[in-house]
Backbone as JSON, one array per atom type, in Angstrom:
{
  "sequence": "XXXXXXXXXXXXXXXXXXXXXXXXXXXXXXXXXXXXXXXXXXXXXXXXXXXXXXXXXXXXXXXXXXXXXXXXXXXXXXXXXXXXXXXXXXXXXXXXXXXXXXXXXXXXXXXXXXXXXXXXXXXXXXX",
  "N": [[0.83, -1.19, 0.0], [2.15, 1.53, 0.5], [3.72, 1.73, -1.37], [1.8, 1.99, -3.53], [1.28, 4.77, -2.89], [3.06, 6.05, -3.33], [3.83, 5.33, -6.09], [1.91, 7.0, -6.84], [1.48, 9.58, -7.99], [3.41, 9.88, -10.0], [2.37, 7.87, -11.79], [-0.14, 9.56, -12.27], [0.79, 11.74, -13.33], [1.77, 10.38, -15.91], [-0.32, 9.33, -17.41], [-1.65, 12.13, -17.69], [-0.2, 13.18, -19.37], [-0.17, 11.17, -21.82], [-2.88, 11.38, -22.57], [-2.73, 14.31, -22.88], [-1.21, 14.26, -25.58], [-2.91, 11.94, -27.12], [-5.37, 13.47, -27.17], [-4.06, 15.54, -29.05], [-3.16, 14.37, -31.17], [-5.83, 13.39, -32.1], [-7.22, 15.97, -32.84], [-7.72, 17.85, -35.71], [-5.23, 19.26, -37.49], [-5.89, 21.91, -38.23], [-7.67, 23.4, -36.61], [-5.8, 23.42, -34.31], [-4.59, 25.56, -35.07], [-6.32, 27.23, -35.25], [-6.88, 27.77, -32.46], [-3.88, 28.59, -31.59], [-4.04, 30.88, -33.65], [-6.16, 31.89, -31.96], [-5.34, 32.86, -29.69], [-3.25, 34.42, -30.57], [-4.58, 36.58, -31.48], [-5.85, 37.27, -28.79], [-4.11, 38.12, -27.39], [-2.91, 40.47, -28.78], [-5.09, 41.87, -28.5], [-5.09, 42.66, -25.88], [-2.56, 43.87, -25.66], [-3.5, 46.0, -27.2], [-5.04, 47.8, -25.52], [-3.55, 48.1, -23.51], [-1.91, 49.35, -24.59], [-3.48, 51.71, -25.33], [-4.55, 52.9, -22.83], [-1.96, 53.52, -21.95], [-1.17, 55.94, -23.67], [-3.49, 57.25, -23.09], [-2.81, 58.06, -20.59], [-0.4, 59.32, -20.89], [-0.18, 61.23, -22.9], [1.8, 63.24, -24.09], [4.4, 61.71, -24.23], [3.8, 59.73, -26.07], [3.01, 61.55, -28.2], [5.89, 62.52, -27.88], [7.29, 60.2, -28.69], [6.18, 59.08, -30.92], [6.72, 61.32, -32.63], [9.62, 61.34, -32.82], [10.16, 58.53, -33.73], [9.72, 59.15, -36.43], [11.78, 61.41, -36.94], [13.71, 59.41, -36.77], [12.7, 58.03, -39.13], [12.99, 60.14, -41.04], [15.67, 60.46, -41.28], [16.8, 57.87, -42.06], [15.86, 57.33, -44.96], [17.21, 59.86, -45.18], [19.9, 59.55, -45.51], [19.87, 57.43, -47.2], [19.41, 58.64, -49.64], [21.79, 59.91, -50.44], [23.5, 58.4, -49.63], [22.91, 57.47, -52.23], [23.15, 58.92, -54.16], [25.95, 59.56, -54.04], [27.42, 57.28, -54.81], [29.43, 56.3, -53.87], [31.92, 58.04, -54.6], [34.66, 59.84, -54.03], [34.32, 63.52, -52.85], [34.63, 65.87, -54.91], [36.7, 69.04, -54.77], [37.61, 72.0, -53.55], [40.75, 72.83, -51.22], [41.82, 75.77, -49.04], [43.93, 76.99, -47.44], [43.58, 79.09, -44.47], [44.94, 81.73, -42.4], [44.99, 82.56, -39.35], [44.34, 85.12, -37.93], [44.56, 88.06, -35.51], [42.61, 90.52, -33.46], [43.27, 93.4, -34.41], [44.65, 92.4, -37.34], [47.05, 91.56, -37.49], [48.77, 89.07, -38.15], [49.32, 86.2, -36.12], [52.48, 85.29, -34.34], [54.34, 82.76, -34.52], [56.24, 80.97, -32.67], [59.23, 78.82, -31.79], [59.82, 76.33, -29.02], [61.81, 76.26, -26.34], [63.33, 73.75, -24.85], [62.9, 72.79, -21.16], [65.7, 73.28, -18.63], [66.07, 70.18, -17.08], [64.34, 69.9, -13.76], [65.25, 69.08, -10.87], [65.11, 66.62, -8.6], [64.71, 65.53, -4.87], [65.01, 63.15, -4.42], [67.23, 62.78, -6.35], [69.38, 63.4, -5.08], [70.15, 61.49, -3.28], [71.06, 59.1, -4.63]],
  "CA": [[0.0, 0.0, 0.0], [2.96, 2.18, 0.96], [4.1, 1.43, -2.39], [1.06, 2.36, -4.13], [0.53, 5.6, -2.58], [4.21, 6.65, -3.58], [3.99, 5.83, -7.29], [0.85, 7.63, -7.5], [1.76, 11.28, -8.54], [4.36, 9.32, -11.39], [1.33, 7.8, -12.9], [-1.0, 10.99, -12.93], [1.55, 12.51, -14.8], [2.24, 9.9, -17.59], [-2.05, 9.31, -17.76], [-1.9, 13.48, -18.24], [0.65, 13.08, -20.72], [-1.17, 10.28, -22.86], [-4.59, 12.12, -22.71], [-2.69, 15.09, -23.87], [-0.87, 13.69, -26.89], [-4.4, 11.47, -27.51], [-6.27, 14.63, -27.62], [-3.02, 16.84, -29.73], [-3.16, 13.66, -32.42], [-7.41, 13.32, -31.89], [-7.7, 17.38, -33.26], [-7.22, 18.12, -36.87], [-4.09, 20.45, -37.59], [-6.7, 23.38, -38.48], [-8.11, 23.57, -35.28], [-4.74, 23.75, -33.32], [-4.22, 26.57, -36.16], [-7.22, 28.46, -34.53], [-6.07, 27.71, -31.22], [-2.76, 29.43, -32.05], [-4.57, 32.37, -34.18], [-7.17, 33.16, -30.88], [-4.04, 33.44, -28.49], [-2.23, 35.61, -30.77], [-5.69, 37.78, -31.01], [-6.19, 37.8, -27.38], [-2.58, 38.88, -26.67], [-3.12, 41.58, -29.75], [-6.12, 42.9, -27.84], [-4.4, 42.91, -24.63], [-1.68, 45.16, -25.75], [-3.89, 47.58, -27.57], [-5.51, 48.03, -24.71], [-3.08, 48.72, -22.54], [-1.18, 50.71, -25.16], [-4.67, 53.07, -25.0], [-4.33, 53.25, -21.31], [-0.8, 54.61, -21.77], [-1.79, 57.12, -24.52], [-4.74, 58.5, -22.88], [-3.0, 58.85, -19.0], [0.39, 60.26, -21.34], [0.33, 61.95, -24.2], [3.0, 64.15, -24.25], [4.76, 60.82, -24.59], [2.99, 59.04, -27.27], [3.59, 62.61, -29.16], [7.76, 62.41, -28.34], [7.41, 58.57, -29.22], [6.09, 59.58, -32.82], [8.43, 62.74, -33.2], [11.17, 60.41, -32.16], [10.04, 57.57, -34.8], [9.72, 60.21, -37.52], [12.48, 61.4, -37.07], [14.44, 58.14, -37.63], [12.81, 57.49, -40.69], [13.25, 61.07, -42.0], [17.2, 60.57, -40.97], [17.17, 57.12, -42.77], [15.54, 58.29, -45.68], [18.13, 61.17, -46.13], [20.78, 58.78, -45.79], [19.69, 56.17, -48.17], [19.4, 59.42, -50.91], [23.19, 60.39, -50.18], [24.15, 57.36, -50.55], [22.81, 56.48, -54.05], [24.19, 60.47, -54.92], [27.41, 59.73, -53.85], [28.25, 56.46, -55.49], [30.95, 55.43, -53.45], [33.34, 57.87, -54.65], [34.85, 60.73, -53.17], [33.86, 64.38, -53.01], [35.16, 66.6, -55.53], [36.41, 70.38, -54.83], [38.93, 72.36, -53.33], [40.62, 73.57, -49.92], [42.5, 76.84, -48.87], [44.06, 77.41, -46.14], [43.34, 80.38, -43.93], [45.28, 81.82, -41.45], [44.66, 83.21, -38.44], [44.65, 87.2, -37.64], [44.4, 88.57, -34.4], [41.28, 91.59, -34.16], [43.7, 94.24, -34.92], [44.86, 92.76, -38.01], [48.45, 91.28, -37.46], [48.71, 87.72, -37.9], [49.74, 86.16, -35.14], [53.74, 84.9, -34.67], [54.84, 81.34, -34.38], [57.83, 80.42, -31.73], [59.56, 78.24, -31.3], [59.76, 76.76, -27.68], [63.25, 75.66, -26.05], [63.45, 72.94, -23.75], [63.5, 73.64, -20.01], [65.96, 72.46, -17.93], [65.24, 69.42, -15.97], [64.61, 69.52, -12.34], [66.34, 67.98, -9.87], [64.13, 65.43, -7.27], [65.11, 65.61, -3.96], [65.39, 62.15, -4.16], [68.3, 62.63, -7.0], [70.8, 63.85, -4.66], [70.49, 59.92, -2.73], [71.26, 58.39, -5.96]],
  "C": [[0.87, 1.25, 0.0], [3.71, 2.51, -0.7], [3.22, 2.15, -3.4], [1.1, 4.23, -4.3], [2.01, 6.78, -3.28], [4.33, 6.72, -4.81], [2.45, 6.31, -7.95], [0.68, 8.83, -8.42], [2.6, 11.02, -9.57], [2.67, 8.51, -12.06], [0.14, 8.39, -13.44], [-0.28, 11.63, -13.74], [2.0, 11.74, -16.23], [0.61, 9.65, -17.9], [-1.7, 11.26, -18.76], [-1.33, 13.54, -19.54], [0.09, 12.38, -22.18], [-2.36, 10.88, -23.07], [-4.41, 13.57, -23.6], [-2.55, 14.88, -25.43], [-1.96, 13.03, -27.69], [-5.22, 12.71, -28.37], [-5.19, 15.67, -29.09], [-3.56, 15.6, -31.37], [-5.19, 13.38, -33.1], [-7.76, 14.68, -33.02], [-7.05, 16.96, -34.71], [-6.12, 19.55, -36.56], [-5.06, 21.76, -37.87], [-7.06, 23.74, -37.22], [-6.99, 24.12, -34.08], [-4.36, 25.03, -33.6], [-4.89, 28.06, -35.4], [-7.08, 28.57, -33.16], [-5.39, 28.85, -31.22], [-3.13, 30.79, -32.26], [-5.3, 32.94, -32.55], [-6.48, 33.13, -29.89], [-3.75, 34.53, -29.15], [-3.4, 36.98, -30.49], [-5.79, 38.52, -29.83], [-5.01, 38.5, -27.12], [-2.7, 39.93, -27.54], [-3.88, 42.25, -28.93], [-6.19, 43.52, -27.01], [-3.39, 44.01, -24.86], [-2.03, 46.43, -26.11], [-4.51, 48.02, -26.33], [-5.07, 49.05, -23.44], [-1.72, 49.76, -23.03], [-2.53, 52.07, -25.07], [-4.12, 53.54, -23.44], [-3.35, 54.16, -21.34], [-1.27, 55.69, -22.94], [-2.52, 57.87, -23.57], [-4.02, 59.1, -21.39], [-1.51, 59.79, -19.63], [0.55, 60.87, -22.1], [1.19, 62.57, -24.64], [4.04, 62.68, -24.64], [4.47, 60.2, -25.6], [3.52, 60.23, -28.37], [5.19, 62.41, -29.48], [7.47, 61.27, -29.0], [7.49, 58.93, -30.57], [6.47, 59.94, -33.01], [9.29, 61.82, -33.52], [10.87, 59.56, -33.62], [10.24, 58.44, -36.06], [11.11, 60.9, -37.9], [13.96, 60.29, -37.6], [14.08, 57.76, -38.79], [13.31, 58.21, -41.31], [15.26, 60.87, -42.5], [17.68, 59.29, -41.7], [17.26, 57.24, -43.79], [16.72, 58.87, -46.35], [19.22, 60.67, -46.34], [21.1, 57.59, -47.0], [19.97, 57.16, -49.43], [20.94, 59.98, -50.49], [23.79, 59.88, -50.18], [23.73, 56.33, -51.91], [23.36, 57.93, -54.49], [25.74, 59.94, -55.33], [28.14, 58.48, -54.65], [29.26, 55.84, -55.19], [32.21, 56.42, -53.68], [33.31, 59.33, -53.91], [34.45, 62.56, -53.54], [34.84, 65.56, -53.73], [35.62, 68.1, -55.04], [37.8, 70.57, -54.2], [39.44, 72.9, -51.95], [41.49, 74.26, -49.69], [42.75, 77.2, -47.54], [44.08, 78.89, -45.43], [44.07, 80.87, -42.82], [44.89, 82.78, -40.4], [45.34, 84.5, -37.88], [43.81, 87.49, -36.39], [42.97, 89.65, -34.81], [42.15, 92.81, -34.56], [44.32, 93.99, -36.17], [45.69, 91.8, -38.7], [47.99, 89.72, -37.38], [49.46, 86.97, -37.14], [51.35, 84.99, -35.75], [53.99, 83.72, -34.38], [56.2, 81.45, -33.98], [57.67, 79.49, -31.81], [59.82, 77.76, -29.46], [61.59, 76.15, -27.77], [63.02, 74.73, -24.97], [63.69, 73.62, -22.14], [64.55, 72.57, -19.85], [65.85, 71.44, -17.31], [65.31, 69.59, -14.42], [65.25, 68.5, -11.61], [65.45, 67.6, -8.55], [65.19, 65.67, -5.94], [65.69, 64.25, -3.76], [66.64, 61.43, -5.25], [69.48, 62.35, -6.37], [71.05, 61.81, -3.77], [71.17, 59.09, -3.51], [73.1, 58.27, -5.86]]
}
């Protein structure tokens, strides 16, 4: 009896098991199909739902959100047309160098520096 009572909960679970598989091979594949489809629904319905919720208690959010998205496309977008312009090759033109003038005029002087000396560590003179 002691015996019994111990492999009881091992043979509810291989019964459950067989009754499932019974029933999984029992259904036609269409049926499991609609199964499948009225989860995804319900979970679809569930999110709009509680995407409303957030909309209606934030808006100012929902607004950045969209800006924000919009902006990434516009920025993809302008990228995708700049690179079919450009072709791969490099940008034609020309560059001049400018130098730099103080506000009175004079363009400013370029030194040279000189090395300093090196210091001397206190902990040279031990050495």
């Amino acid at each position: 009896m002691n015996n019994t009572l111990s492999t009881l909960p091992e043979r509810a679970l291989q019964l459950a098991t067989q009754v499932g598989a019974g029933i999984k091979d029992a259904v036609p594949d269409k049926a499991i199909k609609w199964v499948e489809t009225g989860a995804a629904l319900g979970a679809l319905k569930t999110g709009g739902r509680v995407a409303t919720k957030l909309v209606r208690r934030n808006p100012a959010l929902a607004v950045a959100a969209a800006a924000g998205a919009g902006l990434l496309w516009y920025a993809a977008r302008r990228r995708a047309k700049q690179a079919g312009q450009a072709g791969n090759g490099a940008i034609e033109g020309k560059a001049t160098r400018v130098e730099a003038k103080r506000g009175n005029g004079s363009t400013r002087k370029t030194t040279t520096r000189t090395p300093r000396a090196s210091r001397r560590h206190k902990n040279d003179d031990n050495a």
